[in-house]
C-alpha positions as CSV (number, residue, x, y, z in Angstrom):
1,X,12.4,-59.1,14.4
2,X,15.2,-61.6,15.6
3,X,13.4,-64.1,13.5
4,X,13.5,-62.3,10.5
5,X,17.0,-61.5,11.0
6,X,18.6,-64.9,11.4
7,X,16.3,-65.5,7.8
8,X,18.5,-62.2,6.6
9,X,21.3,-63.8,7.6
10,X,21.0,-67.4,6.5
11,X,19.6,-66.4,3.4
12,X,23.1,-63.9,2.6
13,X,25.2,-66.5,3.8
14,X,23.1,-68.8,1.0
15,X,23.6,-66.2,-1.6
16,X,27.8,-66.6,-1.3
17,X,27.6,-69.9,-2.4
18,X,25.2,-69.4,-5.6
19,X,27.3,-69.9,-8.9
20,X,27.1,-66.2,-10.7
21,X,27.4,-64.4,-7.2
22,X,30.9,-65.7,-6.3
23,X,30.9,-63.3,-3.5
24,X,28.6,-61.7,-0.8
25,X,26.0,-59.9,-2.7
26,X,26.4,-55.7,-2.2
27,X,24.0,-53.1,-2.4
28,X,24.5,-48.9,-2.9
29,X,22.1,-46.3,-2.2
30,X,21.7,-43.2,-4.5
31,X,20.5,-40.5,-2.9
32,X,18.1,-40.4,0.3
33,X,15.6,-37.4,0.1
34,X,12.6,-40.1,0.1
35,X,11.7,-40.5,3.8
36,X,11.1,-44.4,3.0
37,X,14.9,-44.8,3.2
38,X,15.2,-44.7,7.1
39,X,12.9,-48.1,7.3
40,X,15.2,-49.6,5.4
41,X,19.1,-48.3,6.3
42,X,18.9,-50.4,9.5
43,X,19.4,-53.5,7.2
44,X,21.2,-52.4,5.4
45,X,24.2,-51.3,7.5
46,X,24.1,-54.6,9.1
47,X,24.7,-56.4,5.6
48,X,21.2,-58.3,5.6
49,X,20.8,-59.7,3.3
50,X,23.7,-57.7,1.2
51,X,26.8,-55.9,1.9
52,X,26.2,-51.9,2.0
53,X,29.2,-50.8,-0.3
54,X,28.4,-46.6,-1.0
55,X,25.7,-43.8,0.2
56,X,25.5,-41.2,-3.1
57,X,24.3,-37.9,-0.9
58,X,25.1,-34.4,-1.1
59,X,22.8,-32.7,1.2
60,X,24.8,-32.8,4.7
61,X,21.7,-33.1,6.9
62,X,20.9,-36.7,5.5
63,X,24.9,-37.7,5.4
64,X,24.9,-36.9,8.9
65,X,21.5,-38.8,10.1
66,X,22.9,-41.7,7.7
67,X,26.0,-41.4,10.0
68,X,24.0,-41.4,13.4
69,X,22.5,-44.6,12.0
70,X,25.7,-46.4,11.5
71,X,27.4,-45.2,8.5
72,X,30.6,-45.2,7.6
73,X,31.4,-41.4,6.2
74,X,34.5,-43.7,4.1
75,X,31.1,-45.3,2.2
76,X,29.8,-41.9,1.5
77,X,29.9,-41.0,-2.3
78,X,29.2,-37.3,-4.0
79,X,28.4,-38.6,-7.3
80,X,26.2,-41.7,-7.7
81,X,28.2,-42.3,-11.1
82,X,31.2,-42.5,-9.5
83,X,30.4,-44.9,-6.5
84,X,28.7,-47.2,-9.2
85,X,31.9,-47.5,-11.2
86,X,34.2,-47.8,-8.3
87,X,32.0,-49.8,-6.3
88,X,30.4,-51.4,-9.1
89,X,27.2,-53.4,-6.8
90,X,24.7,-55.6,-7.8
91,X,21.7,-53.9,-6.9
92,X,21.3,-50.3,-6.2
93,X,18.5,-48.6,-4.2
94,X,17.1,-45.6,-5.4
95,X,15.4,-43.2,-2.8
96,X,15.3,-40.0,-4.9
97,X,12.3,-38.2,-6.6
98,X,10.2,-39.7,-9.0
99,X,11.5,-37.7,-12.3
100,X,14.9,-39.3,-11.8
101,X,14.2,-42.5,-12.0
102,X,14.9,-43.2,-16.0
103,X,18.1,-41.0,-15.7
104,X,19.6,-43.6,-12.9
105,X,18.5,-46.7,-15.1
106,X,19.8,-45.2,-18.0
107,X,23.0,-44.9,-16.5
108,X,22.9,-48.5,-14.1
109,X,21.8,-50.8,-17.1
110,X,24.4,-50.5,-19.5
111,X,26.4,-51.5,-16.3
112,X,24.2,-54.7,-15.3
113,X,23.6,-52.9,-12.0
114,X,20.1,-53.9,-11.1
115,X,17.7,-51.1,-9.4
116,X,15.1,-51.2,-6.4
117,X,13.2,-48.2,-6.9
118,X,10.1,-46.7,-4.2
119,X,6.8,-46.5,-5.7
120,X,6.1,-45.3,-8.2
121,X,8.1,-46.6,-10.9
122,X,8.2,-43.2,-12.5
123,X,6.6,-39.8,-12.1
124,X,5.2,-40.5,-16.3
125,X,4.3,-43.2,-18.4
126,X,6.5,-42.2,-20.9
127,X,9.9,-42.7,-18.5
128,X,8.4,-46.0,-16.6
129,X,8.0,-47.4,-20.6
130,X,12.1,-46.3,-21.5
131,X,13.0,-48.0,-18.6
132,X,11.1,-51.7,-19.1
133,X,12.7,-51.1,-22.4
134,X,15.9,-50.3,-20.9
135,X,16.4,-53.1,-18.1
136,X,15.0,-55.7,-20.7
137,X,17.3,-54.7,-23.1
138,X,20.6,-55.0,-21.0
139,X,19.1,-57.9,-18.8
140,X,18.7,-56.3,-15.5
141,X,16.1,-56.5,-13.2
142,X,14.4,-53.2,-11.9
143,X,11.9,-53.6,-9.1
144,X,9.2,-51.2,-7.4
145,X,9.0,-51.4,-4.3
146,X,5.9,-51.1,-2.1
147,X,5.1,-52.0,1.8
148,X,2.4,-53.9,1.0
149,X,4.2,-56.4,-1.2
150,X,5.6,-57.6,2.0
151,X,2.5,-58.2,4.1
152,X,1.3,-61.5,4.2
153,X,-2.3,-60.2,4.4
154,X,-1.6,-59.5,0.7
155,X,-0.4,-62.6,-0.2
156,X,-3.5,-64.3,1.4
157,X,-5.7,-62.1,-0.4
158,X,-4.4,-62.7,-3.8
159,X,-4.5,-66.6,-2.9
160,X,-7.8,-66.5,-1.3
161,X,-8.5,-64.5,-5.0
162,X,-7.1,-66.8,-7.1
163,X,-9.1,-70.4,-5.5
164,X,-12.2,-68.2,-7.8
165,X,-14.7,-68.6,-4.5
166,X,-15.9,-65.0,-5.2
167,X,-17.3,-65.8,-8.4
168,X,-17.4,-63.6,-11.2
169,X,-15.5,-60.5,-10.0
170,X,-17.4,-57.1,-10.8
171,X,-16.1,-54.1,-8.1
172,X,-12.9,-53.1,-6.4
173,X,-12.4,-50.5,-3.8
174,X,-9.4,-49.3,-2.4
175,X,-8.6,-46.5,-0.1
176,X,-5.1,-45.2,0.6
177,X,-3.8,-42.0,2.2
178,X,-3.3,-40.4,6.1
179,X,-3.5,-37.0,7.4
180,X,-0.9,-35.3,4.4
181,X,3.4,-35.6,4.4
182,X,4.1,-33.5,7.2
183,X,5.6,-29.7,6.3
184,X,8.8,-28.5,5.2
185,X,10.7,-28.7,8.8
186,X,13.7,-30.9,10.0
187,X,14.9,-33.6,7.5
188,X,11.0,-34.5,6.6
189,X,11.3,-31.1,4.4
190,X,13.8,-32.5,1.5
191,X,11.0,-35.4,1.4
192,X,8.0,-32.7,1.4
193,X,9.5,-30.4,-0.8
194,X,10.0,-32.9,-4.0
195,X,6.7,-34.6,-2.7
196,X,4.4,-31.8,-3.4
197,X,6.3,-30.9,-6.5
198,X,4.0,-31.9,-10.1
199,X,7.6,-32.8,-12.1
200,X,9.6,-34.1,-9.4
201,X,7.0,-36.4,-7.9
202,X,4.5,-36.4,-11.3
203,X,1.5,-35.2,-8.8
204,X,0.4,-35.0,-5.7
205,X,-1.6,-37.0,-3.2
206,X,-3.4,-39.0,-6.8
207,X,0.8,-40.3,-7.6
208,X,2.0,-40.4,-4.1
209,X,-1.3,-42.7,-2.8
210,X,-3.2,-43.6,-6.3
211,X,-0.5,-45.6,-7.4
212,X,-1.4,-48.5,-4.8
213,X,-4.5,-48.6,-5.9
214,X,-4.1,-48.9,-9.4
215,X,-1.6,-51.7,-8.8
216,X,-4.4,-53.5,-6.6
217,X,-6.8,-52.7,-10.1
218,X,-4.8,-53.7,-12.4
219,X,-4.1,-57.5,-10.6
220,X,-7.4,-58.2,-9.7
221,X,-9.3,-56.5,-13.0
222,X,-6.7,-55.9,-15.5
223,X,-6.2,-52.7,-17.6
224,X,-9.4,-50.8,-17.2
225,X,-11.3,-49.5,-20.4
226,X,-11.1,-45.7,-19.7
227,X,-9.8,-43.9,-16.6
228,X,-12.1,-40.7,-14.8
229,X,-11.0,-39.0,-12.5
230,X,-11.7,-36.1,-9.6
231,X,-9.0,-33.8,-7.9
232,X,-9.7,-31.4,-4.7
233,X,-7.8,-28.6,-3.0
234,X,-9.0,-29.0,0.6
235,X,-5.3,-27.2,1.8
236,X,-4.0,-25.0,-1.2
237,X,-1.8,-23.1,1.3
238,X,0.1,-26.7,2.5
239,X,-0.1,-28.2,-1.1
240,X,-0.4,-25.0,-3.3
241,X,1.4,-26.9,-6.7
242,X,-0.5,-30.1,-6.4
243,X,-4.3,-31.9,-5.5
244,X,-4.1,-33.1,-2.0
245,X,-7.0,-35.6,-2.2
246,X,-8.1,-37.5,-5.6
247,X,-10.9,-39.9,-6.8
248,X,-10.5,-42.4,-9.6
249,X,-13.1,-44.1,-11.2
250,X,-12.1,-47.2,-13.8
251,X,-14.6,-48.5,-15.8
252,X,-14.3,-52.2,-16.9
253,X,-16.7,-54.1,-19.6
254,X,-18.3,-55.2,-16.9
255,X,-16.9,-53.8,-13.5
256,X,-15.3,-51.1,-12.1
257,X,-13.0,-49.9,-9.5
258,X,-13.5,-47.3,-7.1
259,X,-10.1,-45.6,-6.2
260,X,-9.3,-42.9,-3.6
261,X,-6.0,-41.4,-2.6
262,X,-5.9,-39.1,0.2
263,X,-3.7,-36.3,2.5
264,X,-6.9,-35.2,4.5
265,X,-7.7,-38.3,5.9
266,X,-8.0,-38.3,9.6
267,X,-6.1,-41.6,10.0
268,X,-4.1,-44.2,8.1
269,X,-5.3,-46.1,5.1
270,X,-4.3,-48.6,3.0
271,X,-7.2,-51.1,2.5
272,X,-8.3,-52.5,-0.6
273,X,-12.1,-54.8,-1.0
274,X,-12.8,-57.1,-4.0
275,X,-16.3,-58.0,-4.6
276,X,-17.4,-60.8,-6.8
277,X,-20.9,-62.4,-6.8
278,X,-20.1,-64.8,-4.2
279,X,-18.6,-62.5,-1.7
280,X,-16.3,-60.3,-0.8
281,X,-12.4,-59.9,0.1
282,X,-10.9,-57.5,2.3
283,X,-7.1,-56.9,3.2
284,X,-5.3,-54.0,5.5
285,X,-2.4,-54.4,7.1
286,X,-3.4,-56.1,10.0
287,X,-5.9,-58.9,8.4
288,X,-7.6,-60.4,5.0
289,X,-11.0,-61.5,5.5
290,X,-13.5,-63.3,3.3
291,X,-16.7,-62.9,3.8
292,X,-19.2,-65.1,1.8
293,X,-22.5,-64.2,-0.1
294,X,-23.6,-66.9,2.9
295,X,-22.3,-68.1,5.8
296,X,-19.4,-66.5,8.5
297,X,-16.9,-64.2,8.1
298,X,-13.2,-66.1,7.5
299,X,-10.2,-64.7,8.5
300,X,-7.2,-65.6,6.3
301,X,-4.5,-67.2,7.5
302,X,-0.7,-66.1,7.6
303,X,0.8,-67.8,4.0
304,X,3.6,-68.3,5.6
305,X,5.7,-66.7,2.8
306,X,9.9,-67.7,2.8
307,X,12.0,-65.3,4.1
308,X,13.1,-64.4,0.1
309,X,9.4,-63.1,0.6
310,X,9.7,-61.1,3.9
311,X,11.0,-58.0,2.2
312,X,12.7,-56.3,-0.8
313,X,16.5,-56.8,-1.0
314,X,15.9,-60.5,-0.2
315,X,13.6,-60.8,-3.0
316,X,15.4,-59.3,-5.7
317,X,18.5,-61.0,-4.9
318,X,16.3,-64.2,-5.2
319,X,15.0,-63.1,-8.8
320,X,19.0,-62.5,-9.7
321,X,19.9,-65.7,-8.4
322,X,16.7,-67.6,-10.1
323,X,17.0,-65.3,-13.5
324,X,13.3,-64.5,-13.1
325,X,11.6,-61.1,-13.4
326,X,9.9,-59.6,-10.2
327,X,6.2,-60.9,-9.8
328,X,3.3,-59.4,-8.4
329,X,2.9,-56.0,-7.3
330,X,6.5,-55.5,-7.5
331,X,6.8,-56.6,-11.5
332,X,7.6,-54.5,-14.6
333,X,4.6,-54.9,-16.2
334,X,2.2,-54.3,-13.6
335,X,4.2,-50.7,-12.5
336,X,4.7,-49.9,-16.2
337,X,0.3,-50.0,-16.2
338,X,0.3,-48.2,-12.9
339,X,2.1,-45.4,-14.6
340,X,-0.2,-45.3,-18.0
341,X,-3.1,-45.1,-15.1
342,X,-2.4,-42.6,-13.0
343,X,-1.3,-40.5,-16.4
344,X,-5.1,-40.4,-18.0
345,X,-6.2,-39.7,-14.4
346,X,-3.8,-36.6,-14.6
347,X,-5.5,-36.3,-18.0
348,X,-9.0,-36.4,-17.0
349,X,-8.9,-33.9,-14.2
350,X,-7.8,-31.8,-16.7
351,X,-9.8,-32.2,-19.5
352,X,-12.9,-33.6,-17.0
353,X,-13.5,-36.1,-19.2
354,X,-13.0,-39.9,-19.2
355,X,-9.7,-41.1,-20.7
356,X,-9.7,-44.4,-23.0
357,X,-6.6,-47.1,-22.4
358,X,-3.9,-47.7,-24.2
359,X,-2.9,-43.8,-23.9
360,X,-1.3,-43.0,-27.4
């Protein structure tokens, strides 16, 4: 941690100096009924790698756990709208429910405030298109944010991947989910209660989970030819709006993907396996492994990624200073397909048929 802290810190102070910047980068959060937020105040109070200027929060609970956690009430804002024009930062983060998203770019890109959203990068395919259109338009950069983008097993994977040791690619399998979002008690319930909401969070455990999965589909096979896909009810008095467990099935011209998204898992997932005719990759968390058609298991090594690379505020005040767009599983274009995905799998399940990409 005190490594990737003086990084932080040498890489704001590197930031003040960038022509276009002219000052130390800041950052605002709007709203902070998504649970992801509390991994991520800590820096952010501190000013690594950008200056906290505003918290937009009504619900006094949070405000006052935001407070515990080193908040400044003075920083506290009522009305996102207001802190952005008074405030005006460069990049805002967005911890609200899914069906908001396209309402805060709407609102930040006219503005040339750029916007780090949680995954997904909206609750439809309809809003995550609007809003590509929208940041492209009035040259902002919008970035989904997932853990795994972080991990260096991931970036060992997709670099083990791209050398094209595992021969022709045919099958992916990913699994992600735990045990289910906890219950409507304590500060977890403003999380739980949008959560398990169909509009606010677009579904339930196949949004909230399947969207990793698709992301790891569509970089490793592409867009997929049509989209299948299986919902169950295992807890319809916890989760009685949405699916708490969900089975996708893409079918590729020649290959398919295998995706499952869980809240009745007995323990933590988020694994993903590529299989080509050569071998086989695997990546958690922990470890990315390769393991040939012949010969001994290889564990990856650490990349060794810059510490623009170590997590998300650094890297999108990297692709601000650079001009670029966000790569990899954090870009536009790849969270703009995620969306079109997991919308023919809401499709399927209710139809029960297979659903053909592009959606119309």
């Amino acid at each position: 941690m005190k490594i990737r802290s003086i990084a932080a810190f040498l890489l704001a102070i590197s930031f003040c100096a960038i022509p276009g910047f002219g000052q130390e980068p800041t950052i605002a959060v709007i709203g902070m009924v998504h649970s992801h937020v509390w991994g991520q105040f800590g820096k952010m109070v501190k000013g690594e790698p950008a200056k906290l200027v505003g918290v937009a929060e009504t619900e006094p609970a949070l405000i006052d756990e935001a407070v515990k956690r080193g908040l400044s009430r003075d920083l506290v804002f009522s009305d996102y709208r207001k802190m952005v024009d008074e405030k005006k930062p460069l990049v805002v983060w967005a911890f609200v429910e899914n069906n908001r998203h396209l309402e805060i770019v709407e609102y930040c890109a006219p503005r040339k405030v750029n916007v780090i959203f949680e995954k997904p990068l909206a609750s439809t395919y309809k809003d995550a298109v609007k809003i590509r259109d929208l940041a492209r338009k009035h040259g902002i950069k919008v970035m989904t944010n997932y853990q795994m983008a972080w991990w260096p097993t991931m970036h060992a994977l997709k670099t083990k991947f791209d050398s094209g040791e595992l021969g022709t690619v045919w099958r992916l399998h990913g699994i992600v989910g735990h045990g289910g979002p906890g219950g409507p008690t304590g500060l977890n319930k403003f999380f739980f209660n949008w959560l398990t909401d169909p509009e606010k969070n677009g579904a339930g455990a196949l949004m909230d989970f399947g969207c990793y999965n698709a992301l790891w589909s569509l970089m490793y096979l592409g867009r997929p030819q049509t989209v299948f896909a299986h919902a169950i009810h295992l807890r319809p008095n916890e989760f009685p709006k949405v699916e708490d467990s969900a089975t996708i099935l893409l079918s590729y011209k020649s290959g398919v993907a295998l995706l499952e998204a869980s809240w009745d898992l007995p323990r933590s997932f988020q694994q993903v396996e590529i299989f080509g005719l050569k071998g086989s990759l695997a990546a958690s968390s922990e470890k990315a492994v390769f393991r040939p058609s012949r010969g001994p298991e290889q564990v990856l090594p650490d990349p060794g990624l810059p510490a623009n690379r170590l997590e998300p505020i650094a890297y999108m005040l990297e692709c601000i200073r650079s001009g670029k767009e966000p790569e990899g599983m954090t870009s536009m274009d790849f969270n703009v397909g995620v969306n079109e995905i997991i919308d023919a799998a809401r499709l399927s399940v209710k139809t029960g048929k297979p659903v053909a990409l592009p959606l119309k």
